[in-house]
C-alpha positions as CSV (number, residue, x, y, z in Angstrom):
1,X,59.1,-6.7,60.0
2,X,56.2,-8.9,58.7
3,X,54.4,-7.3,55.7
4,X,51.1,-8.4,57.1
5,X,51.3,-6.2,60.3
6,X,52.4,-3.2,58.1
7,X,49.3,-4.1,55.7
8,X,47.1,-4.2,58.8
9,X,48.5,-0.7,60.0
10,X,48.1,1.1,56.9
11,X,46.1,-0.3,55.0
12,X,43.1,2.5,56.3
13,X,45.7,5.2,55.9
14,X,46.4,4.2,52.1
15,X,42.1,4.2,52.0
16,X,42.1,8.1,54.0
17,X,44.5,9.2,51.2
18,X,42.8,7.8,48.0
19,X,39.3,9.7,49.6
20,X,41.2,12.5,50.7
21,X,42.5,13.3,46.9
22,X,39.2,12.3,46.0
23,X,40.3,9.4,44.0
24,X,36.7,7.9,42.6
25,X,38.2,6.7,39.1
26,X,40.7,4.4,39.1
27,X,40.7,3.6,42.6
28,X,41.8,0.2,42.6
29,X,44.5,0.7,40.6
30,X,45.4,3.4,42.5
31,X,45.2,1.2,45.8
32,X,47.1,-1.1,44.3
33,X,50.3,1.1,43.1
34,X,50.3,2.1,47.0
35,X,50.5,-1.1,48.3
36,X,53.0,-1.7,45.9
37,X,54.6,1.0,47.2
38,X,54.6,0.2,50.7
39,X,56.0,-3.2,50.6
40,X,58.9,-1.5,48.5
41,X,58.9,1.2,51.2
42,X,59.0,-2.2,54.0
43,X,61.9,-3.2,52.5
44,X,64.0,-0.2,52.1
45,X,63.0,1.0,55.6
46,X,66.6,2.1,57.7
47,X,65.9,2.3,61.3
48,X,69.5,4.1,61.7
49,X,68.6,6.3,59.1
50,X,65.1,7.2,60.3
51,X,64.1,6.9,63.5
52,X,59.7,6.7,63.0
53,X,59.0,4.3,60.8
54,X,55.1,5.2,60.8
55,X,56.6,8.7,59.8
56,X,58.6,7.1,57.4
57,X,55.8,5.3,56.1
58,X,53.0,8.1,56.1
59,X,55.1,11.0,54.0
60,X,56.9,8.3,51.5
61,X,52.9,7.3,51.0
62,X,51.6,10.8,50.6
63,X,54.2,12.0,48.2
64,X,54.6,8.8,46.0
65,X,50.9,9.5,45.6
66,X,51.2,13.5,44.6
67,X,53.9,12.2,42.4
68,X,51.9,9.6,40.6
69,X,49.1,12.5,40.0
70,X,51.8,14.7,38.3
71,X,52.9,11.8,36.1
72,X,49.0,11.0,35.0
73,X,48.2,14.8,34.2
74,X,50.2,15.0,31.0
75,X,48.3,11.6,29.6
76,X,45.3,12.9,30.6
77,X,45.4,16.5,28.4
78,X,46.2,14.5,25.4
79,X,44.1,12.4,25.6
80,X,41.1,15.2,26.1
81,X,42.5,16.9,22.6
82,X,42.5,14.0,20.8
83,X,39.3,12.7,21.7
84,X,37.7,16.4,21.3
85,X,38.6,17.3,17.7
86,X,36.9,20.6,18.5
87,X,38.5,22.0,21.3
88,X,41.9,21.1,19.9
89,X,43.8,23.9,18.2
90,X,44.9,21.4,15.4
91,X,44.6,22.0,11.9
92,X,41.6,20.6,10.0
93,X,44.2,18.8,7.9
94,X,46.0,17.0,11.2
95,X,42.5,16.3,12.6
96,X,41.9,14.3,8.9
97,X,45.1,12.5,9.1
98,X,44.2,11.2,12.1
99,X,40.7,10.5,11.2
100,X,42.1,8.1,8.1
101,X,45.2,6.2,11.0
102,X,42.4,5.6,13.1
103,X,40.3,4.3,10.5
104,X,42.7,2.3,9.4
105,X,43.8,0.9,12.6
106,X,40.1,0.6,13.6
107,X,40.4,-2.4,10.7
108,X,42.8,-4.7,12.6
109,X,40.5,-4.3,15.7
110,X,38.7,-7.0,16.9
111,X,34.6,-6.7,17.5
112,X,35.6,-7.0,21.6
113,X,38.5,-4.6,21.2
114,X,36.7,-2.2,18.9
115,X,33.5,-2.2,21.7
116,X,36.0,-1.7,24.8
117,X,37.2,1.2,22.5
118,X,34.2,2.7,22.4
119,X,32.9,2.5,26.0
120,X,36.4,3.3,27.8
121,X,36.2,6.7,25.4
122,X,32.6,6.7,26.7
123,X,33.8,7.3,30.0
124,X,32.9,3.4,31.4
125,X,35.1,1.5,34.2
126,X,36.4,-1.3,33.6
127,X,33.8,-2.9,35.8
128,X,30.7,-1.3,33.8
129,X,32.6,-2.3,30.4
130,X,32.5,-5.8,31.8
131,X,28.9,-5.9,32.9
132,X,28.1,-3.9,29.7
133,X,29.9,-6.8,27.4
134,X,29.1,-9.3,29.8
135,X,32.4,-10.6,30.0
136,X,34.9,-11.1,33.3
137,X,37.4,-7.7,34.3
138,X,40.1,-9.7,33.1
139,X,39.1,-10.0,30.1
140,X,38.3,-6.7,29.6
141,X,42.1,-6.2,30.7
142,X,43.0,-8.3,27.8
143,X,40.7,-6.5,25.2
144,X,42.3,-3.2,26.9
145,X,46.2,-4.4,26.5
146,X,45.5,-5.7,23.1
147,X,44.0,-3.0,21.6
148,X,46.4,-0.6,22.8
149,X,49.1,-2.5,21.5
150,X,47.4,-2.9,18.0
151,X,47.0,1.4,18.5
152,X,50.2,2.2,19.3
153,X,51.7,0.2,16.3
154,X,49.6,3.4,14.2
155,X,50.8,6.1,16.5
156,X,54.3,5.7,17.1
């Protein structure tokens, strides 16, 4: 089976889902993870072993997507302590520790990465960072992968 007609026959379906979850942030990326999935989904597709492949198809789709919500909740209360000092339940003396790391890795930050820093903990999208910097998405990719990479040298 040609991936183009299975792209043209879900590709609303993967859309209903992503607005059914109410899926606002991220949503390309998330769109993009699903059509990953279903062109791994394409190819793993039995027709002795299920008989619907539109069935096959629609719950593989649903659930990968539940699943990938489950993974992304851990990330996302950590990241909401850390960047709260106040609501976290940390000692003063672990909130200062971390204060001096991130000062310190705030010094092998470049100006681009130290901005995208501050907007994406802003709560900006990729796509208002980019307007905001005036620079292409891509880029902002780039300042987004480099300055994690820098971070997690400080963190791990």
């Amino acid at each position: 089976m040609l991936f183009n007609n299975v792209y043209h026959q879900f590709n609303k379906y993967i859309h209903y889902l992503l607005n059914k979850y109410h899926i606002r942030y991220n949503y390309d990326e998330y769109y993009q993870l699903m059509l990953i999935r279903l062109w791994q989904l394409t190819n793993q597709y039995n027709a002795s072993l299920n008989s619907n492949f539109s069935t096959f198809i629609i719950f593989r789709l649903n659930y990968y997507l539940i699943d990938l919500f489950r993974k992304e909740q851990p990330k996302q209360s950590v990241e909401i302590s850390i960047l709260n000092p106040s609501s976290s339940k940390l000692p003063i003396y672990i909130l200062n520790d971390f204060n001096l790391i991130m000062q310190e890795a705030w010094k092998h930050l470049t100006r681009q990465e130290q901005q995208w820093l501050i907007l994406q903990i802003s709560g900006y999208k990729q796509y208002e960072i980019a307007q905001h910097m005036h620079v292409s998405l891509s880029s902002v990719k780039n300042y987004k992968r480099n300055a994690r990479q820098k971070l997690q040298r400080f963190f791990t």
